[in-house]
N, C-alpha and C positions, 0 to 999 in steps of 0.2 A: 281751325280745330285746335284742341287743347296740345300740349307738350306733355310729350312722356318719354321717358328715361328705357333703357335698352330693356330693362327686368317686369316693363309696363307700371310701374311705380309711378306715381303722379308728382310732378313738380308746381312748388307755390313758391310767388315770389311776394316779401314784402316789404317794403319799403326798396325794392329793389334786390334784396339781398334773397337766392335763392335758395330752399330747404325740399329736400329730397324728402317725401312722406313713406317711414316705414310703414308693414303692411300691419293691417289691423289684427290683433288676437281673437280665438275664437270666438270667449266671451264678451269684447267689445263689439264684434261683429253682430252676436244674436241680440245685444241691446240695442245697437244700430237699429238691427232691421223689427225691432218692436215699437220704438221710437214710430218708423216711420208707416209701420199697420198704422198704428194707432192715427197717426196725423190720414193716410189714406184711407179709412174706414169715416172717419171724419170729414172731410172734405168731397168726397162721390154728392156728385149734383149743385157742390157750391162753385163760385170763382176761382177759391185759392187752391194750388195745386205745393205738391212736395217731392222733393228733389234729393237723393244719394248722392254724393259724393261728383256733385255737378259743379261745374266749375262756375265759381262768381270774379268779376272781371270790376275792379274797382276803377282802375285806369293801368296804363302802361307798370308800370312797377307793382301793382296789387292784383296779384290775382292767385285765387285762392279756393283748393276744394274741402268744404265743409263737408263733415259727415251727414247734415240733413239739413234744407232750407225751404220754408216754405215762402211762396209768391205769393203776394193776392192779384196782384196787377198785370195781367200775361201778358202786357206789352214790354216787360224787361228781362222777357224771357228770349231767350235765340236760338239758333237749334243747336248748337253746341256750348252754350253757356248762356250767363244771367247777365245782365248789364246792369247794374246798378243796385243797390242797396236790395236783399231781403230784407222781408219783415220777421220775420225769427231765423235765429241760427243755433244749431246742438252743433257741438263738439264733443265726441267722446273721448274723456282722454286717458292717455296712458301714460307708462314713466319716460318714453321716447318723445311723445309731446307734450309735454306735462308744462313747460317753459313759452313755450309756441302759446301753446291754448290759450295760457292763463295773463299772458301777458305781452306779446305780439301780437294774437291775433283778438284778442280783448281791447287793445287800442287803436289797431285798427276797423273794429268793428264799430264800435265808439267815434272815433272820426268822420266815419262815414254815416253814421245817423241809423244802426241796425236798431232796429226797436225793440227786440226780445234776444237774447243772449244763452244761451243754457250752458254751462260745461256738465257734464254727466260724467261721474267717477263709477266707471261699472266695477272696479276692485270692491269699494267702498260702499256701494248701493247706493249714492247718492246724486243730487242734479242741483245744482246754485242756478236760478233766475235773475239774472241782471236785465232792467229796465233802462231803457233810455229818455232820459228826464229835458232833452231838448240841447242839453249841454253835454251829458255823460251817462255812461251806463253806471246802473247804480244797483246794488244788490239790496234783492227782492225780497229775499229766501232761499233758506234752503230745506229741502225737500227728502226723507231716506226712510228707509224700511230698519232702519236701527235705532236706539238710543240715544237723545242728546246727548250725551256726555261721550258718547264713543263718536259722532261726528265735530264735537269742538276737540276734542284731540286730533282728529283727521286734518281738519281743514280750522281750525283755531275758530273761538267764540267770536258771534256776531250774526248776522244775518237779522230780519225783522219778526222772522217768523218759524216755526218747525210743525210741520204735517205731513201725514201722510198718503194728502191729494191736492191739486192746485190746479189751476185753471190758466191757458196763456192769455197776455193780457185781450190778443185780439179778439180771441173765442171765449167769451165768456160761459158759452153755456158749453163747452168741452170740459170735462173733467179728467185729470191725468193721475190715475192710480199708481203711485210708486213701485209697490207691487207687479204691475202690469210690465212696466219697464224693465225691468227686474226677472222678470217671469224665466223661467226653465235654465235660471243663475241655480237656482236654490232648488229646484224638482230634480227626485232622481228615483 
């Protein structure tokens, strides 16, 4: 069974080095869990299934719970965590993981061969795609329900592409409305 800290807070370790996961905010949370309609309205009646904050288990020193992972391969699935690479991983992140996300747990996910990568900035409305090209994960796009110009000040100029729907690379015919993502950020 996984390791949890006295407050139920989930502990990841990487590279060995352990980091105590603060608790997610409200609005991270409702983008979390649209995030993961959306993959499970998606996936009823196919192979791949999707995962909250399930622990993935890289080796001894790596282990680590994303905020949403989908399998296609249920044999790397266990009943208390995943053995081995997912094939997409979100990360929502905050100003508490802001460093983790974007750069521990980006190389390690990259090491390990993850083949679709997301960070989702639910402050900012936005989701960076990074692909994994056999070597490295490589940025895709980026993806927001705002302005370019107000997301290359966020996250600085670059990316290959700017829309406001995409598709992950495995599911080609899923389509992922930013908006949707996003959804009851901005309803009131």
């Amino acid at each position: 069974m996984p390791s949890y800290v006295e407050d139920n807070r989930r502990i990841e370790t990487i590279g060995g080095r352990r980091h105590i996961l603060p608790f997610q905010s409200s609005t991270a949370n409702l983008v979390t869990g649209n995030i993961l309609m959306v993959f499970a309205n998606y996936l009823k009646g196919k192979p791949g299934k999707v995962y909250m904050r399930f622990q993935v288990v890289f080796s001894e020193n790596d282990k680590v719970f994303p905020d949403i992972v989908v399998v296609c391969d249920k044999s790397k699935v266990k009943e208390y965590h995943i053995e081995a690479p997912p094939d997409l991983v979100v990360e929502v992140i905050s100003p508490a993981t802001y460093a983790v996300d974007r750069i521990d747990k980006a190389r390690l996910y990259e090491r390990h061969g993850v083949k679709e990568y997301w960070i989702v900035d639910s402050e900012n409305h936005a989701i960076e795609v990074f692909l994994h090209d056999g070597e490295r994960l490589r940025n895709a796009g980026v993806y927001a329900d705002i302005p370019r110009w107000e997301i290359e000040d966020i996250i600085g100029a670059g990316g290959n592409s700017y829309v406001y729907e995409f598709s992950p690379s495995m599911f080609s015919d899923l389509v992922i409305h930013v908006d949707d993502v996003f959804q009851e950020l901005t309803e009131d």
